[in-house]
DOLODO-585266 format. One line per 8 residues: number of its first residue (from 0); for each residue x, y, z of C-alpha. Coordinates in steps of 0.2 Angstrom, whole numbers, plus 5000, padded with zeros to 4 digits. Layout:
NUM = X/Y/Z; ...
This chain:
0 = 5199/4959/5118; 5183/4970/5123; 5183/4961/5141; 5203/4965/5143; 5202/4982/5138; 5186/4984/5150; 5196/4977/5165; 5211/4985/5161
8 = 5202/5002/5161; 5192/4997/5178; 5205/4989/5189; 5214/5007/5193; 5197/5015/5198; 5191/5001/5208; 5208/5000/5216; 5207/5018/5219
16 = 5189/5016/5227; 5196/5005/5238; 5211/5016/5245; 5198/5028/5250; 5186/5017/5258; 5201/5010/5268; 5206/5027/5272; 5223/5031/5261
24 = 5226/5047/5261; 5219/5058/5245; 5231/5067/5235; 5232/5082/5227; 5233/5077/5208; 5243/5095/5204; 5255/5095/5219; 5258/5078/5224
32 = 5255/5083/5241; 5238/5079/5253; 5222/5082/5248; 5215/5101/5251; 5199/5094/5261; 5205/5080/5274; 5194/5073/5287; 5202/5075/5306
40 = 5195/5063/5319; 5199/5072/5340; 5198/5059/5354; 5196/5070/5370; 5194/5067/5388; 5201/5080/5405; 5198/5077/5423; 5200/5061/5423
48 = 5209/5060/5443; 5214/5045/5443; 5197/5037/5443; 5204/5018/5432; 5189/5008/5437; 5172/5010/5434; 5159/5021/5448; 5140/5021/5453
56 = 5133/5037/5446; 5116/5042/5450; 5103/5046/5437; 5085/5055/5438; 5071/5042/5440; 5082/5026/5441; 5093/5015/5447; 5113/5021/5448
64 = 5122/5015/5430; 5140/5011/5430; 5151/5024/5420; 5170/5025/5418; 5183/5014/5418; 5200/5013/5411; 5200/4997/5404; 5181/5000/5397
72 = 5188/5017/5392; 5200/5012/5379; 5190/4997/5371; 5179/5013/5365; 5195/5023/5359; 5200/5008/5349; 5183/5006/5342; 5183/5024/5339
80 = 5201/5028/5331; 5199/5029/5310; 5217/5025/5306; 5230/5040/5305; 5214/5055/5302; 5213/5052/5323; 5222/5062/5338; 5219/5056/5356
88 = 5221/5074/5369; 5219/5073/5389; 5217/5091/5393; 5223/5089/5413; 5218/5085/5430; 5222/5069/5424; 5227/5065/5443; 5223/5066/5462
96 = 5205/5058/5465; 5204/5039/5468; 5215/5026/5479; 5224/5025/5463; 5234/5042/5465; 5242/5038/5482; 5254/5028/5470; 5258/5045/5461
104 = 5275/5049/5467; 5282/5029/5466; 5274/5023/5452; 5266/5036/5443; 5251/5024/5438; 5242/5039/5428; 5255/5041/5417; 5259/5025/5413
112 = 5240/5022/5410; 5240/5034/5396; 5251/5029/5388; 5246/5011/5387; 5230/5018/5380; 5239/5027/5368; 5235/5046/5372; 5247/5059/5359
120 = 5247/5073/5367; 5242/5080/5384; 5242/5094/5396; 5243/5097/5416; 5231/5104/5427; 5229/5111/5444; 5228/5094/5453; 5243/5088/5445
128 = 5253/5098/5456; 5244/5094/5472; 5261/5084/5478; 5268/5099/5475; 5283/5102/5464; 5297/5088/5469; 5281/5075/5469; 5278/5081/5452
136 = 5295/5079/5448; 5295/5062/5454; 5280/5054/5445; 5287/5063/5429; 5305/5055/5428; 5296/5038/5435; 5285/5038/5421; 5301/5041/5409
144 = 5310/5031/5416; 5296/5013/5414; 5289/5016/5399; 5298/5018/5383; 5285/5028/5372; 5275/5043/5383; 5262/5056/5379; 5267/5071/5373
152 = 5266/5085/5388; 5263/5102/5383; 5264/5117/5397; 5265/5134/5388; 5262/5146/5405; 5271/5137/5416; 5285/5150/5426; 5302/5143/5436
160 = 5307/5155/5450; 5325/5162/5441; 5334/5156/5455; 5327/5140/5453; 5325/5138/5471; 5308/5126/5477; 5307/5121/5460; 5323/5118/5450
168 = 5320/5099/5454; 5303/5100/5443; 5312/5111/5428; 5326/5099/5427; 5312/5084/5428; 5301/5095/5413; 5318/5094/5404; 5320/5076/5403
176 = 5302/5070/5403; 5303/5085/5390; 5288/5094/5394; 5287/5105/5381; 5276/5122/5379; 5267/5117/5363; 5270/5102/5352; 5267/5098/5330
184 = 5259/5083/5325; 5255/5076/5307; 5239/5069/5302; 5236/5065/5285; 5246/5078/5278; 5240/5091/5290; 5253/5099/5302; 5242/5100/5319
192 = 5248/5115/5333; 5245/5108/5351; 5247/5119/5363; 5242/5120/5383; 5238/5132/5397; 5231/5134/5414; 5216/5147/5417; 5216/5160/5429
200 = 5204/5151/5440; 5213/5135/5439; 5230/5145/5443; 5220/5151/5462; 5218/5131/5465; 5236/5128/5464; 5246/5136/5480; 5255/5119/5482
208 = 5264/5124/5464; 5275/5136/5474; 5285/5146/5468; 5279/5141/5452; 5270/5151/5445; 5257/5156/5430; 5259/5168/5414; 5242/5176/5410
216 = 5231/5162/5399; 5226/5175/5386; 5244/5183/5383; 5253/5165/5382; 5239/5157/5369; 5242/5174/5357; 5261/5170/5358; 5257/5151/5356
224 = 5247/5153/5341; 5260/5167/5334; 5273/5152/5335; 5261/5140/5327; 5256/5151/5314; 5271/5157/5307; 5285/5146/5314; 5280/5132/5314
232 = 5265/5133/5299; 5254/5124/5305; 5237/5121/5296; 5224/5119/5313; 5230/5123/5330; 5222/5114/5344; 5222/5123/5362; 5222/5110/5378
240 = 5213/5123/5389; 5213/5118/5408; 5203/5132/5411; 5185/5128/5408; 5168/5136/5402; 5154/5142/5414; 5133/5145/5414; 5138/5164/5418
248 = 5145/5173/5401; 5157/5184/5411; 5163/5170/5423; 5168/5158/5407; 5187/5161/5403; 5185/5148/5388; 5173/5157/5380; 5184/5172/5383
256 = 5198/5164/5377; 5190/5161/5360; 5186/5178/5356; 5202/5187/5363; 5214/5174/5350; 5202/5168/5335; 5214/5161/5328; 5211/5145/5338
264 = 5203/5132/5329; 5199/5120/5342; 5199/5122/5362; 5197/5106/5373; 5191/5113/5387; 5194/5104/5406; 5195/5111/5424; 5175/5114/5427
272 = 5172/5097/5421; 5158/5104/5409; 5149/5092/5398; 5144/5100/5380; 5131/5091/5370; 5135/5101/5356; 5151/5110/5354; 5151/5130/5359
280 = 5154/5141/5340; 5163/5156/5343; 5170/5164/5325; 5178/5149/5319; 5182/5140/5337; 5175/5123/5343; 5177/5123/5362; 5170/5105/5369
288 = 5171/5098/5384; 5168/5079/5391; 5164/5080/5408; 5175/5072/5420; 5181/5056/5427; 5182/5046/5411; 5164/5045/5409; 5163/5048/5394
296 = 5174/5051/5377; 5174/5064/5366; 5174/5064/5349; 5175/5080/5338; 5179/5077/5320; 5184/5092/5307; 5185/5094/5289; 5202/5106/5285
304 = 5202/5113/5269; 5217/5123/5264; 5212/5142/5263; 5198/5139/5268; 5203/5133/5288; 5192/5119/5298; 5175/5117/5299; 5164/5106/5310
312 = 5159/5087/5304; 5154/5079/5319; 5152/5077/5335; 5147/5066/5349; 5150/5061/5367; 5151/5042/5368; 5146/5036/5386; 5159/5023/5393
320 = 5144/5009/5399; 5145/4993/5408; 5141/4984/5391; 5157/4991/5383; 5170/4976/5389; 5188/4980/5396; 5202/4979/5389; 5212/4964/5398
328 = 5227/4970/5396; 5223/4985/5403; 5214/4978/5415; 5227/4967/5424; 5239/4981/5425; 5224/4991/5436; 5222/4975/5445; 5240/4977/5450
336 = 5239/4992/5453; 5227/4989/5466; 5237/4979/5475; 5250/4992/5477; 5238/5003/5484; 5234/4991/5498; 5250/4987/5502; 5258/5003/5500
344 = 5245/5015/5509; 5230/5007/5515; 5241/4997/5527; 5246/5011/5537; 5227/5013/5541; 5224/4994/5543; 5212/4997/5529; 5211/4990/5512
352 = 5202/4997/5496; 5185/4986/5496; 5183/4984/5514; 5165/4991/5519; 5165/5006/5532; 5146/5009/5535; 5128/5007/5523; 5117/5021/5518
360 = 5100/5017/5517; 5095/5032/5505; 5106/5042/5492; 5115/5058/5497; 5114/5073/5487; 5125/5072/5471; 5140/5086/5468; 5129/5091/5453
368 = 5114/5095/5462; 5127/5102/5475; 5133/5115/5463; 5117/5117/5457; 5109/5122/5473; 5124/5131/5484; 5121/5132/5501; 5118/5118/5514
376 = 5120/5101/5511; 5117/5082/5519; 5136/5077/5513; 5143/5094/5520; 5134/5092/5537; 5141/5073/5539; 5158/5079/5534; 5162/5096/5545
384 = 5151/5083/5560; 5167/5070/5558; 5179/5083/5559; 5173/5089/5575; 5173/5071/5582; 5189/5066/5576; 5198/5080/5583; 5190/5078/5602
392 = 5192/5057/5601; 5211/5062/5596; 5215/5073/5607; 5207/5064/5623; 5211/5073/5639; 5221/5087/5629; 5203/5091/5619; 5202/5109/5616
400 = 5184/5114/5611; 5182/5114/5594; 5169/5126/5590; 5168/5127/5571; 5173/5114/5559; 5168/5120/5538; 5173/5113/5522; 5172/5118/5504
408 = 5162/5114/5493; 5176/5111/5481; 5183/5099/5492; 5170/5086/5493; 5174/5077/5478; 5160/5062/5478; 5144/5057/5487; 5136/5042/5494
416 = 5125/5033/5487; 5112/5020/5493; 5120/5003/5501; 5138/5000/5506; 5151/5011/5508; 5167/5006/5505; 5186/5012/5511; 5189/5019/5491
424 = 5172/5028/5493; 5176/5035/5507; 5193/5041/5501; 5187/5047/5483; 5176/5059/5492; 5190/5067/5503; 5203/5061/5493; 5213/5080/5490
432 = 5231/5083/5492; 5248/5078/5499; 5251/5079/5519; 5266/5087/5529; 5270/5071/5531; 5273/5067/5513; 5257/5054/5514; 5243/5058/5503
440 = 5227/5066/5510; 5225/5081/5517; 5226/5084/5536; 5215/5093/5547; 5220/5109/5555; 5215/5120/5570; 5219/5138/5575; 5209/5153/5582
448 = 5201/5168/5576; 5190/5181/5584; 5172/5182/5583; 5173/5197/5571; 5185/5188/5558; 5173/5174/5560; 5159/5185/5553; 5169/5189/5539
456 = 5174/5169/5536; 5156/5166/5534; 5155/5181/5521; 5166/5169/5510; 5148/5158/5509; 5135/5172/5506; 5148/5183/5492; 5161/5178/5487
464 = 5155/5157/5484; 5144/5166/5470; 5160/5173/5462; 5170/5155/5463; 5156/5139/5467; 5169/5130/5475; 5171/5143/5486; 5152/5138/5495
472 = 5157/5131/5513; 5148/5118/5524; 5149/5121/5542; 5146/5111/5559; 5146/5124/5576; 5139/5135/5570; 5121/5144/5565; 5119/5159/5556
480 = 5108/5167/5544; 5111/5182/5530; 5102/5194/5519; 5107/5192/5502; 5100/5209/5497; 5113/5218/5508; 5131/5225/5504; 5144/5211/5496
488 = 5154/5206/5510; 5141/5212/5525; 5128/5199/5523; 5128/5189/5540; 5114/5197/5551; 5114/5184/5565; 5129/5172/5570; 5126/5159/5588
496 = 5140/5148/5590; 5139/5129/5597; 5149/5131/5616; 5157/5115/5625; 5139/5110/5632; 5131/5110/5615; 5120/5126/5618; 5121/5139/5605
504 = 5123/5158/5610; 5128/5172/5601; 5145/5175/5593; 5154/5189/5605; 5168/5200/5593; 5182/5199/5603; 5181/5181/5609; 5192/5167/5603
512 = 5185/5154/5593; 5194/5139/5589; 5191/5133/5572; 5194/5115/5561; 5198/5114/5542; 5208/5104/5531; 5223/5109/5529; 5222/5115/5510
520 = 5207/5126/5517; 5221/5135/5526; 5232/5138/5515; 5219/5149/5507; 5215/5160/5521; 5225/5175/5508; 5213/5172/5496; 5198/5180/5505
528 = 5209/5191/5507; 5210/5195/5489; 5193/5190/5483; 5185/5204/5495; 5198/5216/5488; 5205/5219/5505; 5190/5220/5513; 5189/5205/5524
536 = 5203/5198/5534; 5203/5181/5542; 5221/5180/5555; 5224/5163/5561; 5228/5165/5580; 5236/5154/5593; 5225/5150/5608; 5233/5166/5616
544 = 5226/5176/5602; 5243/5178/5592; 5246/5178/5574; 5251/5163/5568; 5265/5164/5552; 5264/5143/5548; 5249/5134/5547; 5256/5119/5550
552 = 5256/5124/5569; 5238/5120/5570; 5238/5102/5562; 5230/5090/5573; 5242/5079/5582; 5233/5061/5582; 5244/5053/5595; 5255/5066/5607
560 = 5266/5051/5614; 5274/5047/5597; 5288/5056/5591; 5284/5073/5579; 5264/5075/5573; 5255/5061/5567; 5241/5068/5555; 5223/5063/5558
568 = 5218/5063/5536; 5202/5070/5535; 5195/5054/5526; 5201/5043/5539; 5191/5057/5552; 5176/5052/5540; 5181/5034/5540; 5180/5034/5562
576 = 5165/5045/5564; 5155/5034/5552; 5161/5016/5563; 5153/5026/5577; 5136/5024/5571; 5125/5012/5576; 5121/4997/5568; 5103/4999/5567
584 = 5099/4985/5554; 5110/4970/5565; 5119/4966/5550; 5135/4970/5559; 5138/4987/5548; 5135/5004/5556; 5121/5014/5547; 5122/5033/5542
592 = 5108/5041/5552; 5093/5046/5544; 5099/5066/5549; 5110/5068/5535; 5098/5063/5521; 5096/5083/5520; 5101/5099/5526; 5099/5101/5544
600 = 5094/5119/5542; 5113/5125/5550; 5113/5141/5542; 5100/5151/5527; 5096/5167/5518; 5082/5177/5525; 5079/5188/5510; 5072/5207/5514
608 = 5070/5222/5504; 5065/5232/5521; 5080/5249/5523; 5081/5246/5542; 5085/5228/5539; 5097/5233/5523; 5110/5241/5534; 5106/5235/5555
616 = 5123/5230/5564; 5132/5232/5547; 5150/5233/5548; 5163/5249/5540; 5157/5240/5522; 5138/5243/5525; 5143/5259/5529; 5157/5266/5519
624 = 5145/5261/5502; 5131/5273/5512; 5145/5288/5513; 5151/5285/5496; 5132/5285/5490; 5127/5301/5499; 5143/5307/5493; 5136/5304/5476
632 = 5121/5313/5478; 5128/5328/5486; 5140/5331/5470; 5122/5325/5461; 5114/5338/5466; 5127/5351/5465; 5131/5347/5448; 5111/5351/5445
640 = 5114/5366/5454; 5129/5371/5441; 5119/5368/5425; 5102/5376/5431; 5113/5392/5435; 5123/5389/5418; 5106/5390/5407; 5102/5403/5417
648 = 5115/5414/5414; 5114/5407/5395; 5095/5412/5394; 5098/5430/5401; 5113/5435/5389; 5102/5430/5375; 5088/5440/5381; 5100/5453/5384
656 = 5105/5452/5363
């Protein structure tokens, strides 16, 4: 009878063990409801562009390591998820960087991806308007209509024009996808907000959204969690933020964020493709961040106690190795998908996605050393070279001189490393945008622009790149050299420009240079514009020194015999200046030359403190910040004047008492 009663006593609480260890949700004895401390488990990746298979990354002091891949990617969510505490976020970017994106608009492949990998909820970035607003619109109703189950989409500061026209195609397309501006989940018993926004620097990065538009980041989270909070009742409110975090305090709009609406519990923070070791703490926020291109996968787990809000129990950035094996379901449907990309875009170049271009006998300079270390770089000399070739190979007899081609840095998207390179290598580094032509890849442009606007183009490298590090360009045709102790925006102290014999000579103010660029580049000749605050100005000019309203006027026609403009894609201008090289091996493949293992030396600072130097050949900024400081110091020194005549006075009447 002892034993009975014993195991009639002990059952319950060993039942009860078990339900805990298995991970059945607690609950509260005097409510009935959920427990008032619950463990949350946040799965987390952004700016993962499309990259579905794994990629060579270079490490310091070692061999390259694979990292990435789709199929490796969600073998480690699997292994990771712990039951219903866990909630898988993408916060945007989530296209436009691999082969894999030309198949955006017909079979939106990311999408699809996703939600075979089982993401919850997710937001868009910059680049996933980079087809514009019907190619958006496209990927978003194929996606609904192929799949039967898709990530949540949140969107809180997205803006339709009120007429509705250029974009009423995409509005009608958030309305059936729904893309929603914030979305409520249940885990466990706790009501989770999810919202997501855009960041202000993320909003300059999108001209091809047109006319949509961006509400303010700050003002649109402060109504969100207003929504969340009392609406809604939520218990934590999670922000999908593509808007990013950076070294400089002032510069890092997350951080920002954190502190201007504290009543954010949890910020996953994309765009600058940051990767956080440890979480950043501001009040009660947690802003992480993972990187980028599916190299690793975040995991943040929180404790929520009711009252007393959520506090941090761990986290850890899991790296997606070669040793983690894929997924084979996952797997077969990338492998179709690769076939697609072939058949569907490569074709049209006679290319296909593993075909070998060239070999590099040494590693290129990484994009994280590239940021690190603005200026001149081996990649960006190689690139702005094969622009220049392309453009005079295409148009033959018709070749008009180019005399600058430049690139920004933001624009280069990968490097080479050591050994083969392949057609998807070569597209992943210049694998931006959406042509005129509706193709993917961006095309390159030409137009003119005097010598004097020239100068200030080049200010955009010594000033205003240190305000927007995508913002550094990389040059070919030209030299020059800039003193960074000088005025913002008058910085260029000597400019001499490649002619058509290949002799440099010094830039003349009122002569017409023709200059080469993508075609995205462009498109954001207004934005040095604003970013000098008015006061540089670069005009693109026909060859008769005329202003130029459409920029699609200077794309490059790669064939003039064929009807309308056939676009020369500034990967495939990379792809024929790179099969002009040697084979200097005899193995058959053309070898990068050893010139572009580093800098050339094209242009540099020349650093100098000395006042004649400070203000020689400077230009109406130099000058009007001289004015405005003697200005200063005559009203200085009348000022003293007033107050030493003031005591004065002030002395005299009290002697006077």
């Amino acid at each position: 009878m002892r034993r009975h009663f014993f195991l009639r006593k002990m059952v319950p609480v060993m039942v009860a063990l078990l339900l805990v260890a298995i991970g059945f949700p607690r609950m509260d004895v005097a409510t009935g409801g959920p427990a008032a401390r619950e463990r949350l488990v946040i799965l987390f990746t952004h700016d993962l562009h499309s990259y579905f298979l794994p990629q060579r990354v270079a490490v310091p002091d070692g061999p390259p390591v694979e990292r990435g891949g789709y199929a490796k990617l969600l073998s480690l969510i699997r292994e990771n998820r712990e039951g219903d505490r866990t909630l898988l976020v993408d916060a945007g970017d989530f296209s436009m960087g691999t082969l894999f994106h030309t198949t955006f608009m017909t079979e939106a492949a990311e999408l699809r991806l996703m939600a075979a990998m089982g993401y919850d909820v997710m937001t868009l970035g910059n680049h996933d308007f980079d087809f514009h607003t019907d190619g958006l619109a496209k990927a978003l109703r194929k996606a609904r209509a192929a799949e039967k189950k898709l990530p949540v989409m949140v969107a809180s500061n997205v803006v339709f024009s009120p007429d509705g026209k250029g974009d009423g195609n995409l509005k009608e397309a958030f309305r059936e996808y729904p893309v929603v501006p914030y979305a409520v989940i249940e885990r466990r018993g706790v009501r989770i907000g999810l919202f997501g926004i855009l960041g202000k620097d993320a909003q300059i990065d999108t001209p091809f959204a047109k006319p949509v538009t961006f509400s303010d980041p700050v003002e649109t989270s402060k109504q969100m969690v207003d929504l969340l909070k009392n609406k809604e009742k939520t218990d934590l409110i999670v922000c999908l933020s593509h808007t990013g975090t950076a070294k400089v305090k002032k510069h890092s709009e997350d951080e920002a964020l954190a502190r201007a609406v504290p009543e954010i519990d949890v910020i996953i923070s994309g765009h600058t493709h940051t990767t956080l070791s440890n979480p950043i703490v501001i009040g009660k926020t947690l802003i992480v961040s993972a990187g980028s291109y599916g190299a690793y996968l975040g995991r943040l787990a929180v404790d929520y106690e009711k009252g007393a809000g959520v506090t941090l129990a761990g986290y850890e950035l899991k790296p997606v190795t070669s040793k983690i094996p894929d997924d084979p379901d996952l797997a077969r449907q990338i492998a179709r998908y690769e076939k697609d990309v072939d058949k569907e875009y490569l074709a049209a170049y006679n290319s296909r996605l593993d075909q070998v271009v060239a070999e590099s006998a040494f590693d290129m300079e990484t994009l994280d050393y590239a940021h690190a270390h603005p200026g001149e770089t081996g990649i960006g000399d190689l690139i702005t070279d094969a622009f220049r070739y392309a453009v005079e190979k295409a148009e033959g007899a018709r070749y008009e001189h180019i005399d600058i081609a430049l690139q920004p840095l933001g624009n280069i998207r990968d490097s080479f490393l050591k050994g083969p390179i392949t057609v998807a290598d070569l597209f992943r580094t210049l694998s931006l945008g959406l042509g005129t032509d509706g193709s993917p890849g961006y095309p390159l442009v030409a137009y003119y622009t005097t010598g004097k606007e020239l100068k200030d183009l080049l200010e955009v490298e010594t000033t205003i790149g240190n305000l927007k590090n995508d913002a550094h360009l990389q040059f070919s045709g030209v030299n020059f050299s800039f003193n960074p102790h000088r005025v913002p925006f008058d910085r260029v102290t000597s400019i001499q420009v490649r002619n058509a014999k290949g002799v440099y000579e010094p830039v003349v103010p009122e002569k017409l240079y023709r200059i080469c660029m993508n075609y995205y580049t462009a498109q954001m000749v207004n934005y040095v514009r604003n970013a000098s605050y008015g006061l540089l100005s670069v005009t693109p000019r026909d060859r008769e020194g005329r202003p130029v309203a459409d920029t699609r006027q200077g794309i490059i026609d790669a064939d003039a015999l064929v009807p309308g403009v056939q676009e020369i894609k500034e990967w495939v201008a990379l792809a024929a200046y790179m099969k002009s090289f040697p084979d200097t091996d005899g193995n058959g493949i053309p070898d990068i030359p050893a010139k572009y293992r580093q800098p050339e030396g094209r242009f540099s600072p020349s650093p100098s403190w000395n006042p004649i130097r400070l203000i020689a050949g400077g230009n109406g900024i130099t000058y009007g910040a001289i004015g405005i400081l003697i200005l200063l110091h005559i009203v200085g020194i009348v000022l003293i004047g007033f107050v030493v005549r003031l005591i004065r006075r002030r002395i005299k009447t009290a002697k006077g008492h």
